[in-house]
C-alpha positions in Angstrom: 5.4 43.3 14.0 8.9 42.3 13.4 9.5 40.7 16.7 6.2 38.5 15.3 7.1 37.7 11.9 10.7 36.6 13.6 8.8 34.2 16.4 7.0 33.0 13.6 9.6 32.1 11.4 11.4 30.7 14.4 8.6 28.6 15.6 7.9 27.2 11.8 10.9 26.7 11.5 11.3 24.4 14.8 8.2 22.5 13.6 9.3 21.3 10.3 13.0 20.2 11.8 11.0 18.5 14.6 8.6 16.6 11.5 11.8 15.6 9.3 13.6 14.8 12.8 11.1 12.3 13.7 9.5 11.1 10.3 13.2 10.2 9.4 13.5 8.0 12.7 10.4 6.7 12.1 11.3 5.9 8.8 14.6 4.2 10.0 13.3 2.4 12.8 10.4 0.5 10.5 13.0 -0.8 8.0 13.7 -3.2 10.8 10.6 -3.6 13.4 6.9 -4.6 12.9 4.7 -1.6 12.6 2.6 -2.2 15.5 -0.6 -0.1 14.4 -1.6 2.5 11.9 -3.9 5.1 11.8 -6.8 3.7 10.2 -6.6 0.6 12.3 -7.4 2.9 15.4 -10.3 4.5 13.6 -11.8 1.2 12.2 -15.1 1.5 14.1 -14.5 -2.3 13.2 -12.4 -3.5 15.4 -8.7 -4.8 14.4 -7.4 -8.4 13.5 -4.0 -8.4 12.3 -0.8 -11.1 12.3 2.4 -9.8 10.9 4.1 -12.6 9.1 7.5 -11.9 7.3 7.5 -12.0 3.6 8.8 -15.4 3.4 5.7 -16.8 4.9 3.8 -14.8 2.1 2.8 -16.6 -1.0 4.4 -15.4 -3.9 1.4 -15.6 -5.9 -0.1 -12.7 -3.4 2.8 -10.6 -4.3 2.3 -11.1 -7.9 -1.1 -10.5 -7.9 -0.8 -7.3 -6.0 1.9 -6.2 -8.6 -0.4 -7.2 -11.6 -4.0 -5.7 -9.7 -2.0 -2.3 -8.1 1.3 -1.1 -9.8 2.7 -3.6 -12.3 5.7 -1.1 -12.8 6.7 -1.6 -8.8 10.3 -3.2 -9.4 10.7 -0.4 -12.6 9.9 3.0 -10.6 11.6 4.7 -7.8 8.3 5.5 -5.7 5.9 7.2 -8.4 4.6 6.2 -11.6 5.0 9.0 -13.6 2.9 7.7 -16.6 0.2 6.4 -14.5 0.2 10.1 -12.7 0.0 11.8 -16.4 -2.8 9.8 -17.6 -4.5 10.0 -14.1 -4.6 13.9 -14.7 -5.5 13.9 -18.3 -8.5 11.7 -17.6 -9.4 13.5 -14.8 -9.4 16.6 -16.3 -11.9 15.2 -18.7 -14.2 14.3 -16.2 -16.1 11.2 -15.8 -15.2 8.5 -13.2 -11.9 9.6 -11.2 -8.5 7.4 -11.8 -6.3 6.7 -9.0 -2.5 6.8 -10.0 -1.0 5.4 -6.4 1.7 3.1 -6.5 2.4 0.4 -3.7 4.9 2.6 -2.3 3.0 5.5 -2.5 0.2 3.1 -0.3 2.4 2.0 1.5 3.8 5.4 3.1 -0.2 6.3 3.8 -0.8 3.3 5.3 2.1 3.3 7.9 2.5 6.9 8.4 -0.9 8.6 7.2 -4.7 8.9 7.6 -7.1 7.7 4.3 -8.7 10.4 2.2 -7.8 12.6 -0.2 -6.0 16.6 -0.1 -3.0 18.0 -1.6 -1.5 18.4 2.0 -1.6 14.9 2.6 -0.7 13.8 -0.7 2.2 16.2 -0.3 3.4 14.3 2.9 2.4 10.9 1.3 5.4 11.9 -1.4 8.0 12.8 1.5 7.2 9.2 3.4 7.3 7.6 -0.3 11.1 9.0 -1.2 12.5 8.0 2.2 10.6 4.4 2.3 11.9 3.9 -1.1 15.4 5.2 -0.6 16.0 3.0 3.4 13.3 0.4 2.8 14.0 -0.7 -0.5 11.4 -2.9 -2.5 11.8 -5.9 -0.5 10.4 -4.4 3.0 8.1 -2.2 1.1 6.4 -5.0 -0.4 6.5 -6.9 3.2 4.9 -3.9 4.5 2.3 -3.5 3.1 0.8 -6.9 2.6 1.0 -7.0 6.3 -1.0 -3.2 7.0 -3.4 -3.0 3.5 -7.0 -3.7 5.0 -8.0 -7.1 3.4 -11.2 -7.2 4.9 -13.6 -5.3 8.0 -11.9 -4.9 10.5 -8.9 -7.4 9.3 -5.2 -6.0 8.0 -2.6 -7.9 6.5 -2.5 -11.0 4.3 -2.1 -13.3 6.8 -5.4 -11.8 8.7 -7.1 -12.2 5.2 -5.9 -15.4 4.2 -7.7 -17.2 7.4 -10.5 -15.2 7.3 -11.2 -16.0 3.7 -9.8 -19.3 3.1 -9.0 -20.6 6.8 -5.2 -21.4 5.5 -2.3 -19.6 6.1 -1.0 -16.8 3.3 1.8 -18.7 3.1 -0.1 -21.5 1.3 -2.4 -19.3 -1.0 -3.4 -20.8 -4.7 -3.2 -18.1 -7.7 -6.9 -18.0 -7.6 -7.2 -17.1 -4.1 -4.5 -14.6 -4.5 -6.0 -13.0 -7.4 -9.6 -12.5 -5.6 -8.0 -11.2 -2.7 -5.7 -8.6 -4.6 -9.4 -7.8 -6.7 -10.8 -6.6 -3.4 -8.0 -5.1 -2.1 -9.1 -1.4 -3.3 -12.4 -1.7 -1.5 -11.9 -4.6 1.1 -14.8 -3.5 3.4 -17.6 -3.8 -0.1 -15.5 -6.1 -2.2 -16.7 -10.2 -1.9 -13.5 -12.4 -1.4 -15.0 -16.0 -0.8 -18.0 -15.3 -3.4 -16.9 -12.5 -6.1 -19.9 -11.8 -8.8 -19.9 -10.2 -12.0 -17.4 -7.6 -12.8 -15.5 -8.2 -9.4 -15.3 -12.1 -10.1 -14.2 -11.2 -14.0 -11.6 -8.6 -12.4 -10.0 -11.7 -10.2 -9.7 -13.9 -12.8 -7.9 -11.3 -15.0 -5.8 -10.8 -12.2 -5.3 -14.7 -11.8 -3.9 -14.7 -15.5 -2.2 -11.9 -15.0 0.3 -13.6 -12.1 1.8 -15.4 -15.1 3.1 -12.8 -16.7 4.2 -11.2 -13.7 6.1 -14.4 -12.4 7.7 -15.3 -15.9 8.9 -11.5 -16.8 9.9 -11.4 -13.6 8.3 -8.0 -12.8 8.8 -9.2 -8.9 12.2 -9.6 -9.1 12.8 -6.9 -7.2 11.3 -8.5 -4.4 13.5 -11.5 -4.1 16.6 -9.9 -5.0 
């Protein structure tokens, strides 16, 4: 029994060196290069269309709307909202409709690294990717990553993919409006209308429209052009 528990150990122990081995190169190696694909890009029964484009050739009015739509805190936190996390869980616990608490980095790390869906086991290793993004990536690359892997429409990833599929323009040339509908869709790309938004959707992108203002002139992107 001994000689079992000690294999074991041994072996568990070989396993998680092996994960913080790799994720770390991993890690270290995307700071620099293109992520080439993601898991939910394989399992996208959809197909995949996709263009990385640096974050120069990004709009900033698609980075401010992402900030004001997903995680207007993102140049204030170091990975996780902590508020945003407390209320989540108060709320919750109430019941009712579930609230969300994840902050772009937070994304970010399970889009690169991860799979979708919920679990503590992957939210455990969605923290791990988060602290090591944040701490080698810094907000700059995190921001360029993910507006080039976030699913902007079926079977399309990245803003640049989105921006021609919606408007036939690059997303280096997007108008606030056009950034604020696609950021409104961004939580549900595959449901969410772009070109045509409706009701509560087409309300939510206009808020979000606005809301670029007050990102831009408080400079709550500033960490992304620093």
């Amino acid at each position: 029994m001994r000689r079992v528990l000690s294999f074991s150990a041994r072996l568990f122990a070989r396993v998680i060196l092996w994960f913080v081995g790799i994720s770390l190169i991993l890690v270290v190696l995307f700071k620099w290069v293109p992520i080439p694909v993601t898991a939910t890009m394989l399992m996208d029964e959809n197909g995949i269309t996709k263009d990385w484009e640096s974050l120069d050739n990004i709009d900033p009015n698609l980075v401010a709307a992402v900030i004001a739509a997903e995680d207007s805190k993102f140049c204030e936190h170091w990975g996780f909202d902590t508020e945003a996390i407390e209320k989540a869980i108060r709320e919750n616990a109430e019941g009712g409709r579930r609230r969300g608490a994840s902050t772009i980095s937070q994304q970010t790390a399970k889009n690169v690294f991860l799979w979708q869906g919920g679990g503590y086991f992957r939210k455990g290793l969605e923290a791990w990717f988060t602290f090591w993004i944040e701490a080698v990536w810094g907000k700059e690359r995190i921001m360029e990553v993910y507006l080039n892997v976030a699913e902007t429409g079926i079977g399309t990833y990245g803003a640049e993919a989105g921006a021609q599929r919606y408007f036939g323009k690059s997303a280096a040339r997007l108008s606030r409006d056009e950034a604020g509908r696609m950021a409104a869709a961004l939580p549900s790309p595959k449901t969410r209308s772009v070109v045509n938004p409706r009701g509560w959707l087409a309300r939510h992108g206009n808020s979000i429209e606005r809301r670029i203002n007050i990102v831009q002139g408080d400079g709550l992107d500033s960490c992304v052009y620093d």
